[in-house]
C-alpha positions as CSV (number, residue, x, y, z in Angstrom):
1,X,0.0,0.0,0.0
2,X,1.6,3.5,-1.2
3,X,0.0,6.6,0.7
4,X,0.2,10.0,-1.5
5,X,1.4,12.4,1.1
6,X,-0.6,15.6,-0.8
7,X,-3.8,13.7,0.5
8,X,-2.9,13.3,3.5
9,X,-2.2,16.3,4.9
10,X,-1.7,15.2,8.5
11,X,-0.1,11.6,7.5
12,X,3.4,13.0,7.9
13,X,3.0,14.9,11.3
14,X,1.4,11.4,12.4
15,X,4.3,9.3,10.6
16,X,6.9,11.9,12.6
17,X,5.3,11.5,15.8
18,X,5.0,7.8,15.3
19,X,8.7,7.5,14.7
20,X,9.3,9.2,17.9
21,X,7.8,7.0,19.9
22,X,9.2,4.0,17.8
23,X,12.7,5.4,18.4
24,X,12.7,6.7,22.1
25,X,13.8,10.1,20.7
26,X,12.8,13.0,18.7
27,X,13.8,12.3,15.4
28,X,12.4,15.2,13.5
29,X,11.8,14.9,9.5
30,X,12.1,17.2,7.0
31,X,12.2,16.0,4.0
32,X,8.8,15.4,1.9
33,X,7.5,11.7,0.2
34,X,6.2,11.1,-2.6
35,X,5.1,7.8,-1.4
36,X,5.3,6.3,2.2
37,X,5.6,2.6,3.5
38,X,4.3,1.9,7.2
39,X,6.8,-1.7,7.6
40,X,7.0,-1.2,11.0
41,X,3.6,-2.5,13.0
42,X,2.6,-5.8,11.2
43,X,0.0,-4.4,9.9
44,X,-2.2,-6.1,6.3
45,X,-1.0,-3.9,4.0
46,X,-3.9,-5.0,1.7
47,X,-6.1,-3.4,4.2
48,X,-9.1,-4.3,6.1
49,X,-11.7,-6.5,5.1
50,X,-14.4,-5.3,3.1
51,X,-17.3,-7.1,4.5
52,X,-16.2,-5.6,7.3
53,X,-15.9,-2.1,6.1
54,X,-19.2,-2.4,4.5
55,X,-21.2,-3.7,8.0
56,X,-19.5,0.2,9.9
57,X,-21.4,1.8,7.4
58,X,-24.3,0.3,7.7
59,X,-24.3,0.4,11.5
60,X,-23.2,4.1,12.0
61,X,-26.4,5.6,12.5
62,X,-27.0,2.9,15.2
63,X,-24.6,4.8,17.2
64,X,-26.2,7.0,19.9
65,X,-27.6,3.8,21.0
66,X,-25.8,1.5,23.9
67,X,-25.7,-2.1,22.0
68,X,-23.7,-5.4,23.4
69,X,-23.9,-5.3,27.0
70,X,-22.2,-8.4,27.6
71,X,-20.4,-10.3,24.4
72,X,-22.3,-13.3,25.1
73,X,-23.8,-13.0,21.3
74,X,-20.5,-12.2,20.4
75,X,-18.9,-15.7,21.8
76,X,-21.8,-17.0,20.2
77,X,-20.9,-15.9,16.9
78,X,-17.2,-17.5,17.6
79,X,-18.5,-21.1,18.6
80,X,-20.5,-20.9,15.1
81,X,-17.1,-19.9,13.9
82,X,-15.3,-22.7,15.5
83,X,-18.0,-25.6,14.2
84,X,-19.1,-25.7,17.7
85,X,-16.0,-27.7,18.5
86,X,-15.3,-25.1,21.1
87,X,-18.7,-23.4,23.1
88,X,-20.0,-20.4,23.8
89,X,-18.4,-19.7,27.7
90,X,-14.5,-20.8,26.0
91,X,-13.7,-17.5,24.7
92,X,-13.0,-14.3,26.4
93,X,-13.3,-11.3,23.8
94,X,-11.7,-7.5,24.4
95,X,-10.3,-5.0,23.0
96,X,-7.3,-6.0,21.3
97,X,-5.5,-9.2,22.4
98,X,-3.7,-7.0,24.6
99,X,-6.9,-6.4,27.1
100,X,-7.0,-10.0,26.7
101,X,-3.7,-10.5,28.4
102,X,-5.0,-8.1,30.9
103,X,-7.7,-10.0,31.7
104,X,-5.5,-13.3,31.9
105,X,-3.5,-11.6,34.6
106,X,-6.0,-9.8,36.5
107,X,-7.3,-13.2,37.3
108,X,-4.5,-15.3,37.4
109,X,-1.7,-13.6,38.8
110,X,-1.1,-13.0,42.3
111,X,1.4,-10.8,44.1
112,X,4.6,-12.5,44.4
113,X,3.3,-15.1,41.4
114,X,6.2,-15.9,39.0
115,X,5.4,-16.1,35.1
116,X,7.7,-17.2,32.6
117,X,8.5,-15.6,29.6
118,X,11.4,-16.3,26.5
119,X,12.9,-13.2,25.1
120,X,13.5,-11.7,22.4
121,X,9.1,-11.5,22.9
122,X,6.4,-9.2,22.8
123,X,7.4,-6.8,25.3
124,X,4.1,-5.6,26.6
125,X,4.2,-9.1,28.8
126,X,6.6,-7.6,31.0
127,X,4.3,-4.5,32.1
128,X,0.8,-6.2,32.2
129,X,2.6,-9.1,34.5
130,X,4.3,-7.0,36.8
131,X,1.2,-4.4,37.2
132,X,-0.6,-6.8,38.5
133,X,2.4,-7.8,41.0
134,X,4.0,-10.6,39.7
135,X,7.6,-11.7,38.9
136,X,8.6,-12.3,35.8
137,X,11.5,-15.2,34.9
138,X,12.7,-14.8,31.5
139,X,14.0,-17.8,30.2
140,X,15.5,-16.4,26.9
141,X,15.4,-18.2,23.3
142,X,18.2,-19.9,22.4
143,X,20.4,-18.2,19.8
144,X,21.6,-18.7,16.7
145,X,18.2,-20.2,16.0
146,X,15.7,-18.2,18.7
147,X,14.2,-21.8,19.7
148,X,12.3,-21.9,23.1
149,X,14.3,-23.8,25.6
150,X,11.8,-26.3,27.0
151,X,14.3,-28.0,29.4
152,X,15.1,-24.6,30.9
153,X,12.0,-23.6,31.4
154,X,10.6,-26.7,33.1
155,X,13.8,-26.4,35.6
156,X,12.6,-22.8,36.3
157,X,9.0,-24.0,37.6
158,X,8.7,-23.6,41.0
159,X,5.4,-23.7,43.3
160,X,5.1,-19.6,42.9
161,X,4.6,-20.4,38.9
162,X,1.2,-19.3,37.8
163,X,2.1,-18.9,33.8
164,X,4.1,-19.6,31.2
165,X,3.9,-17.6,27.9
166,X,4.7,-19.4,24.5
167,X,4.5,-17.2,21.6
168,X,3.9,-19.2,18.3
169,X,4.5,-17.8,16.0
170,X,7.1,-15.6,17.9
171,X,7.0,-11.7,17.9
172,X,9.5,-10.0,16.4
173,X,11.9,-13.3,15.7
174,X,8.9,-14.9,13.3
175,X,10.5,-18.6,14.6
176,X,8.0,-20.9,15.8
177,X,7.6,-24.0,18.6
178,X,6.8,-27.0,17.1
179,X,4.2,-29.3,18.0
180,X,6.9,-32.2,19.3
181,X,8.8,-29.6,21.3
182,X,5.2,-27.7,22.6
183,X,3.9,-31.4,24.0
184,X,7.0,-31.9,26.2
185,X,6.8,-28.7,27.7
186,X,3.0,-29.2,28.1
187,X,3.4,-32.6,29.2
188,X,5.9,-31.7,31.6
189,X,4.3,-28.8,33.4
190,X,2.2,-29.0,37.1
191,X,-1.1,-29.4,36.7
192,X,-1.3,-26.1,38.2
193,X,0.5,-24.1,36.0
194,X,-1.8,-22.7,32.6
195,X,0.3,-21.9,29.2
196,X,-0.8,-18.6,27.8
197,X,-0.2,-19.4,24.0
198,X,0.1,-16.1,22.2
199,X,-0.8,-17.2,18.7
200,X,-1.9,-14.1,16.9
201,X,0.0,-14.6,13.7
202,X,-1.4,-18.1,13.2
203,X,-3.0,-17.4,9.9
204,X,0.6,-16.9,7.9
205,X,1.8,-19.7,9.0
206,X,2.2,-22.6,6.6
207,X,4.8,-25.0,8.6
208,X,3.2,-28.6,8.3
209,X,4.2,-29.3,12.6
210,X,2.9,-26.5,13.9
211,X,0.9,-26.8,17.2
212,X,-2.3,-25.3,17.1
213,X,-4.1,-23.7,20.4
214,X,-7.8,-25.0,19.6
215,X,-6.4,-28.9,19.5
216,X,-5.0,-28.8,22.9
217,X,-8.0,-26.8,24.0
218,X,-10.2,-30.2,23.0
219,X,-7.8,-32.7,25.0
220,X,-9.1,-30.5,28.1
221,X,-5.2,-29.1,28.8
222,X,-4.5,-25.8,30.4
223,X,-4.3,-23.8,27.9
224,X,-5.3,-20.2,26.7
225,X,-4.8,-19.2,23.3
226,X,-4.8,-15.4,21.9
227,X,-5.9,-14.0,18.7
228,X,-6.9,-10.9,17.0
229,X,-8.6,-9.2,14.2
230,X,-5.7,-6.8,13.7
231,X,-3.8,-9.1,11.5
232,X,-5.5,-11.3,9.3
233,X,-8.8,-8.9,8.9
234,X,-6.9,-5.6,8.7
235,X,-9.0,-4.3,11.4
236,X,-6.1,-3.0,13.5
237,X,-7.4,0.7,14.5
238,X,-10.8,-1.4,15.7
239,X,-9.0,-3.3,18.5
240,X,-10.8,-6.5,18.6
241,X,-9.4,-9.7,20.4
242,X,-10.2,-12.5,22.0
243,X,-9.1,-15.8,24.0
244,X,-10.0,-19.4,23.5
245,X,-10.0,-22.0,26.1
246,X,-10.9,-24.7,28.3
247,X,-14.9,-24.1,29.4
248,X,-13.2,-24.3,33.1
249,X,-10.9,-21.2,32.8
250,X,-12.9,-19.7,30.6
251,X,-15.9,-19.5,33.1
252,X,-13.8,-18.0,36.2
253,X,-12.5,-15.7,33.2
254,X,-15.6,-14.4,32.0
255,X,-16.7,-13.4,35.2
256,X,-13.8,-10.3,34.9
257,X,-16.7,-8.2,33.3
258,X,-17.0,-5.0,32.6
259,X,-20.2,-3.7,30.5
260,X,-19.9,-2.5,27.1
261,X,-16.3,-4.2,26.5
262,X,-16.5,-3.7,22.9
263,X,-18.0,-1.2,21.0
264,X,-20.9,-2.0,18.3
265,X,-19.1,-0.9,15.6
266,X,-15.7,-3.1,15.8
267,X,-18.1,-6.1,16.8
268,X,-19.9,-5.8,13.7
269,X,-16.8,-5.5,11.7
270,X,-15.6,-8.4,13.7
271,X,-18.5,-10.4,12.9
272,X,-18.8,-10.2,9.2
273,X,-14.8,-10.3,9.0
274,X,-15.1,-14.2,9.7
275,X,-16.9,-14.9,6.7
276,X,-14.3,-13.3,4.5
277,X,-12.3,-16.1,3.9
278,X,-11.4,-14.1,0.6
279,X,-9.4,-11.4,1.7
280,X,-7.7,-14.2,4.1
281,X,-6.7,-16.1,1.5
282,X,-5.5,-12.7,-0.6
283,X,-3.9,-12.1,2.2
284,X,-2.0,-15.2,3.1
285,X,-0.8,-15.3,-0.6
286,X,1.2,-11.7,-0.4
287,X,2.8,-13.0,2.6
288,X,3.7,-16.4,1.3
289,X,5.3,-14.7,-1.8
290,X,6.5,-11.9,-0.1
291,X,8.5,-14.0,2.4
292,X,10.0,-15.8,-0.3
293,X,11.0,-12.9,-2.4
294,X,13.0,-11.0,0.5
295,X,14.6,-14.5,1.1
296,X,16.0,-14.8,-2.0
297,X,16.6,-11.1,-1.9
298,X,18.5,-11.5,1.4
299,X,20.1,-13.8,0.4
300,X,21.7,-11.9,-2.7
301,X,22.9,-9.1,-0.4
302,X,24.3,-11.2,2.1
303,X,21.9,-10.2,5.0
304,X,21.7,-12.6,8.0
305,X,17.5,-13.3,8.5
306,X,15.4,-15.8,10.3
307,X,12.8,-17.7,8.0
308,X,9.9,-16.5,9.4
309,X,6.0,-18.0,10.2
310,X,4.7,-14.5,10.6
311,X,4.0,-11.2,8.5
312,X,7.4,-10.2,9.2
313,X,10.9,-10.4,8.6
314,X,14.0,-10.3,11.6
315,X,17.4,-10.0,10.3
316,X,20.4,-8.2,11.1
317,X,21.9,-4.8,10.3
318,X,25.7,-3.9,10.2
319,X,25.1,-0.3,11.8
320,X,23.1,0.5,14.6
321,X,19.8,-0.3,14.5
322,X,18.2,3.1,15.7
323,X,20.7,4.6,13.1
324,X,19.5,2.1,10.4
325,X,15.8,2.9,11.3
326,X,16.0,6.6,11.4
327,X,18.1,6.4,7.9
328,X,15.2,4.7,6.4
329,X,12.6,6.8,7.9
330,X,14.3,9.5,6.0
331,X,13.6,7.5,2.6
332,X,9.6,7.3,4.1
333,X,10.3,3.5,4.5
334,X,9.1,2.6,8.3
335,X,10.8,-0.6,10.2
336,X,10.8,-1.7,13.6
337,X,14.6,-1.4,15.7
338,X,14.6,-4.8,17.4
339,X,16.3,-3.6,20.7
340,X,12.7,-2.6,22.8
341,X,12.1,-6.6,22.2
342,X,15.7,-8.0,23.3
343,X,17.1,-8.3,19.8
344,X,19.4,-5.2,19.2
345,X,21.0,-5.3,16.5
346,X,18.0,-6.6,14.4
347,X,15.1,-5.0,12.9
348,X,12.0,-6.3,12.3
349,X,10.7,-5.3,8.4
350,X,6.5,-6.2,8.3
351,X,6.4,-7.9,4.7
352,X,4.3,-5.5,2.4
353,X,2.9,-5.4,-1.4
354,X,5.5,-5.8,-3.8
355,X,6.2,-2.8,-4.2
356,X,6.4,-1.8,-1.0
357,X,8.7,-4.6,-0.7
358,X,10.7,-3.5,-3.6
359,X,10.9,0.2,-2.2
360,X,12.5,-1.2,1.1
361,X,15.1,-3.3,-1.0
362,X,16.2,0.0,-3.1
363,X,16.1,2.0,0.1
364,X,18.7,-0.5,1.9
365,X,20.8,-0.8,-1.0
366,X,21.9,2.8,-0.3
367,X,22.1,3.0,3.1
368,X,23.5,-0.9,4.1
């Protein structure tokens, strides 16, 4: 997607105070694009699903009215989703997966409770855990791969252990857990002791062992698994998640409510964005290709990467990557520094339409 700056005549002063924040200091932009490419948050660059679109603008003048006390029709909607293999009373829906997380720990974590997490990861574990109290044990990934270490992990439960986090696949690395090494560490855990399974990138991922949260779910193990709209659907700036899980936990979960959760609007979107299995499939394909392309392009310019299972690329930079960031910034090309997630040295490129894709190659050619 290429944004024409003349239309968007507050686009810059958002890109420039987006970069700010990105780059943990003011990094000021003069210079004026023709085109810009936003690489940096994930994000479909195909955009938001249309049936989703289409169901805001039909609900907009519905408004002024208070809709969806509870999201009971919304976990309805889900189980229909889901074949009924999972129920209505299993899912816990928010805004954003990162409310869901909040959730998870408001009722699971304790003062003094110890959750484990594997860095490089999504760093807003961290905050969420430790508002609420608890300790958090990071049992990093092990390099040059950025594979979970099971063995550690289990030697680091103790009887304080409420959770461990798993992200699959993980954020910003794009390396996954597969299904042989996820069943030991399940297998080995207390009974005690639930597995948050951060799984929010699920639909790019096209590895053949790759464990899935919904089957464990079934087999009745403690397990919570975490999507979101803001990937797949494009439906980002709606903030739409949810959890999946075991009709236990999901019943003492559930009963964290606050009315009106989710606003009509994003739950409409939400709704009609599970029947477009369309624009999933459109969407899986750009990623598919586009991974392969910047591989073989990589691979070309001698650039160290990490095959990937997400919507992203991790690789490594010869210069600093703040430097490397704000350098392309400068050429309206948006990436991700790794160092806020534990990988310095690294960015973290979101894979785009070709020739957004293409822009970022000629971009790093002259600044690598």
């Amino acid at each position: 997607m290429s944004f024409q700056a003349k239309k968007h005549p507050l686009f810059k002063e958002h890109i420039e105070k987006a970069s700010r924040f990105q780059l943990r200091k003011p990094t000021p932009n003069k210079k004026k694009w023709d085109s810009f490419y936003k690489l940096s948050s994930n994000e479909n660059m195909l955009g938001a699903s249309l049936l989703a679109l289409e169901a805001i603008r039909k609900a907009t003048e519905g408004v002024y009215e208070y809709d969806f006390y509870d999201d009971y029709q919304f976990q309805d909607v889900l189980a229909d989703f889901y074949n009924q293999e999972l129920k209505s009373g299993q899912f816990i829906t928010a805004n954003s997966g990162v409310e869901v997380l909040e959730i998870i720990c408001r009722g699971l974590v304790s003062v003094g409770s110890e959750c484990i997490i594997s860095s490089p990861t999504f760093s807003p574990y961290t905050n969420i855990i430790e508002l609420e109290g608890g300790i958090v044990i990071d049992i990093p990934l092990e390099l040059p791969d950025y594979q979970i270490n099971v063995d550690a992990i289990l030697n680091a439960i103790t009887d304080k252990t409420a959770l461990v986090f798993v992200t699959n696949p993980n954020n910003p690395t794009g390396t996954y857990v597969n299904k042989t090494d996820f069943e030991r560490l399940l297998d080995g855990l207390p009974q005690d002791v639930i597995v948050v399974y951060d799984e929010v990138y699920f639909h790019f991922v096209d590895a053949e062992d790759f464990p899935y949260a919904k089957d464990y779910i079934k087999q009745g193990r403690n397990i919570i698994g975490l999507h979101t709209f803001s990937k797949i659907y494009g439906l980002a700036g709606l903030r739409v998640g949810y959890g999946l899980t075991t009709p236990f936990i999901g019943e003492y979960l559930n009963k964290i409510f606050r009315p009106f959760r989710i606003n009509s609007l994003s739950t409409l979107a939400a709704y009609e964005a599970l029947k477009d299995e369309d624009h999933v499939q459109k969407s899986q394909k750009m990623i598919w290709e586009g991974k392969k392309w910047f591989y073989q392009k990589f691979d070309e310019l001698g650039i160290t990467y990490w095959p990937t299972q997400g919507n992203f690329i991790l690789f490594k930079v010869e210069i600093s990557s703040l430097d490397f960031t704000q350098k392309m910034l400068n050429e309206g090309v948006m990436v991700r520094p790794g160092d806020n997630f534990g990988a310095p040295g690294c960015i973290r490129l979101t894979i785009g339409t070709q020739e957004a894709n293409e822009r970022f190659i000629e971009v790093y050619k002259g600044i690598k």
